[in-house]
N, C-alpha and C positions, 0 to 999 in steps of 0.2 A: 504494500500500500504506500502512495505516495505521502510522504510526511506533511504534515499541516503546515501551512502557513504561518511564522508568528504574529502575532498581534500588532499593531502599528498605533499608536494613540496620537492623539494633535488636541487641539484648543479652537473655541470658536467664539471671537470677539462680535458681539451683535456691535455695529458702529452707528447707535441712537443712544440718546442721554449720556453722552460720555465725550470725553474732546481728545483728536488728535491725538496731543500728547501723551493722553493715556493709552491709546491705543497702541501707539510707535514701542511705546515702554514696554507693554506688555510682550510685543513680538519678539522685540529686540534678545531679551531677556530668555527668550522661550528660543530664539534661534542658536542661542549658547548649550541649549541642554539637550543631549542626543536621545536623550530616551521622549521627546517632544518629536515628532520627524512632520509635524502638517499643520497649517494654522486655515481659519476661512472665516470670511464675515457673510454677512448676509447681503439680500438684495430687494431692499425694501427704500421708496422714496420719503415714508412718512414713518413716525416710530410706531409699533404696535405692542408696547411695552410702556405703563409711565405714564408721565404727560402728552399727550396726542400732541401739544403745539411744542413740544422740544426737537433738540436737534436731533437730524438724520442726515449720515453722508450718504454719498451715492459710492458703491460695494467696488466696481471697478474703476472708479477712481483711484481709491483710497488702496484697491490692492494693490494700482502700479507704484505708486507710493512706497507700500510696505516692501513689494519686490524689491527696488533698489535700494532699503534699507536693509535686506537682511539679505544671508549669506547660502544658508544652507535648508531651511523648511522647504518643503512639498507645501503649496499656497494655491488657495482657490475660493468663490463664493459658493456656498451652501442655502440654497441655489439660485442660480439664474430665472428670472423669472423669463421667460418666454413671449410670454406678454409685453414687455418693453420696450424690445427692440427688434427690430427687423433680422432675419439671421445673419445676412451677410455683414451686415454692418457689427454685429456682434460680433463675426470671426474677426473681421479684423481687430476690434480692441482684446479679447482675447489671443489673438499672435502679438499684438504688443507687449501686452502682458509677459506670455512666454518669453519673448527677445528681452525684456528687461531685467527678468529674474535667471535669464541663464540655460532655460529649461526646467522650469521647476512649475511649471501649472497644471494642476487637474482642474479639467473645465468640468463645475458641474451645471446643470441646467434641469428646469424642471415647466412643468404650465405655468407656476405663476401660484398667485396667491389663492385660497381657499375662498371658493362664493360664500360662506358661512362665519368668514374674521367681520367684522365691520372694520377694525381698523385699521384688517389691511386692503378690504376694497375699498377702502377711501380715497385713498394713493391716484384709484386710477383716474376716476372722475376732477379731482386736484389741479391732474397734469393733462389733463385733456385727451386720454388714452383710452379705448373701448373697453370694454371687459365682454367677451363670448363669454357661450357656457361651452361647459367640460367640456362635449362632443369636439365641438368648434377647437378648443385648446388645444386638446391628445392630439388630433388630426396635424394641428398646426407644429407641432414639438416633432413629431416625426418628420415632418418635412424638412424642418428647422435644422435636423440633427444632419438628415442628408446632404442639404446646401453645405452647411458649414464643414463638414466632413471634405466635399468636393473642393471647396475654396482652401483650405490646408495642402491639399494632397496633388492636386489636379494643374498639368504642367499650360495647359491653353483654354483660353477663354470658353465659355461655356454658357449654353442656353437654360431655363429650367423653366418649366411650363408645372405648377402644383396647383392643385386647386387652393390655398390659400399663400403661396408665395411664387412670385414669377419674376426671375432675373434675364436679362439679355446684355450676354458678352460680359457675365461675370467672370473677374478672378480674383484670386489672391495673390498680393504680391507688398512686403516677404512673406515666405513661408514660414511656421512657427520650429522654434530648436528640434523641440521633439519631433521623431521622427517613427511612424510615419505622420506624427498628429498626437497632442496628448492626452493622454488619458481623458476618458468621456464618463462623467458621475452624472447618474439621472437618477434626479428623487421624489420619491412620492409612492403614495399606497396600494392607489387603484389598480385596476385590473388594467385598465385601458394603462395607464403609465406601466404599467410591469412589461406589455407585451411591446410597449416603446425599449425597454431598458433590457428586456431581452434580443433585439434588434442592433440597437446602438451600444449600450453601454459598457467599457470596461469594471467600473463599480455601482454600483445600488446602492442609496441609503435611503434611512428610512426615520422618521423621528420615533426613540425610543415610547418607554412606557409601559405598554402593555407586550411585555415579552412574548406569548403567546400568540398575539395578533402578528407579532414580528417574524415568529415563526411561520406561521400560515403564510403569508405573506410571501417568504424565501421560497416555499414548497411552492406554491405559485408562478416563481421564477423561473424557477428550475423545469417544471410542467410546461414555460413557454418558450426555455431554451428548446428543451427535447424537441420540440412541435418543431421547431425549425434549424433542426438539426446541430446547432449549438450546443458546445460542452458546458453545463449549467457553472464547472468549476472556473468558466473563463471570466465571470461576471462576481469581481469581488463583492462580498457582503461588509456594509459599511452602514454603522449604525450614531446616531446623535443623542446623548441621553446628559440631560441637565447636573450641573454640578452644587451640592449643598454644600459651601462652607463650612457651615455650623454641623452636619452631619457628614464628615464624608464615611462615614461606613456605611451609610446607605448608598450613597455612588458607586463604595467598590464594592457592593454588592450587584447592582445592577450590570456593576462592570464584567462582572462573576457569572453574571446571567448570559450577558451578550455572548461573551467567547465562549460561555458550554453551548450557546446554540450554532456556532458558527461565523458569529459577526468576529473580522477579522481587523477591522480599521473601523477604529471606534472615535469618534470624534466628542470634545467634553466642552459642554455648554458654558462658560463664564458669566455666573451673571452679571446683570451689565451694572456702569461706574456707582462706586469707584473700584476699581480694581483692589485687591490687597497689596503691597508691597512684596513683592519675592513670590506673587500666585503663581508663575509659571515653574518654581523650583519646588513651590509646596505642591503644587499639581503632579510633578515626577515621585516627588517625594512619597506621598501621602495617599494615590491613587493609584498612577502607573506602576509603581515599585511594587507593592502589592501585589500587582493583580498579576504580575507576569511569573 
């Protein structure tokens, strides 16, 4: 039998209610510690945590930022919402990303915010942005994943005719470090986003919690690798499960859960400012250490 995977853990700065500088702090600090190997923020235009009129950065911004500030993390948004931006125009700040950091981006991408947050479809009406429903989303994220896939990869301009995106004489130019194209994280629960993420994705995540449902869920994946002939083992499991200061035994309990079921790249929620002083060395300390 082929040996397991080890586990990979990283940190996940939501960048609302909290400034810059704490954020920079945070990474910087976390890119020193090797048992830390991934950081990601989010990709939301309005906070949906807190004060609804506090600050919120915008997620690829603020990663090419972080990219040229740090040296060595695996770095990406958890996730892209799909909804914001057109895809090609996404590959490209996505390859900038990648050129700035070296090679270190896992793009992840997902539909978009949940019809049932209120604050986080607020965002969209805000910014003058439609919101479909689900159908319309899945639909649109597969295709999404296509284009941008092709704009990475693909050495001449190229036509795409999709029922919800249509480019003429796109390319991409530069191409991103990684090669063939990096890593592709698609997250979310559905059924409709599984049989996306069994198509495109090199990782799946999924927001912790209820372990059980997290399970179902992988059995899921795996049922829609098989379907399409896909090795269900080629699609990392990668899971998000919130960090309690005040209790971390129940984190590394969760933690405990994730890796018996599989989840092999487990991402740990920080909650948001202010940060602790030294959280990313107590985080190796006090959770990763632990759990490995």
């Amino acid at each position: 039998m082929p040996d397991t995977p080890r586990p990979r853990f990283g940190i996940m700065t939501a960048p609302m209610q909290v400034g810059y500088d704490d954020v920079l702090r945070v990474w910087r600090e976390a890119d020193a510690i090797p048992e830390i190997e991934h950081a990601w923020l989010f990709d939301h235009l309005m906070p949906i945590g807190g004060d609804p009129d506090g600050p919120a950065y915008a997620g690829w911004t603020l990663l090419s930022a972080l990219a040229a500030s740090t040296r060595r993390l695996r770095l990406g948004v958890l996730v892209t919402s799909n909804r914001f931006r057109p895809p090609a125009l996404l590959a490209k700040i996505a390859t900038t990303v990648d050129v700035v950091s070296g090679g270190r981006l896992d793009f992840g991408i997902g539909v978009g915010s949940r019809p049932d947050h209120p604050l986080a479809r607020r965002e969209y009406a805000a910014h003058g942005l439609p919101f479909h429903d689900s159908a319309h989303a899945v639909a649109s994220l597969a295709e999404a994943c296509t284009v941008i896939k092709r704009l990475w990869t693909e050495e001449k301009p190229f036509d795409f005719d999709g029922t919800h995106h249509r480019l003429t004489g796109a390319f991409g130019n530069p191409k991103p470090v990684q090669r063939p194209h990096p890593p592709v994280l698609i997250g979310g629960r559905s059924a409709a986003t599984l049989r996306v993420a069994a198509a495109h994705a090199d990782l799946w995540n999924i927001p912790g919690g209820d372990i059980a449902d997290c399970v179902s869920r992988s059995a899921l994946l795996d049922r829609y690798c098989a379907e399409t002939g896909r090795d269900p083992a080629a699609v990392t499991r990668s899971i998000h499960l919130p960090v309690d200061y005040d209790r971390p035994g129940t984190t590394r309990d969760a933690i405990g859960q994730a890796l018996d079921a599989g989840f092999r790249h487990v991402v740990l929620g920080l909650p948001t400012a202010p940060y602790p002083e030294g959280v990313a060395r107590w985080v190796a300390d006090e959770l990763v250490g632990p759990s490995v």
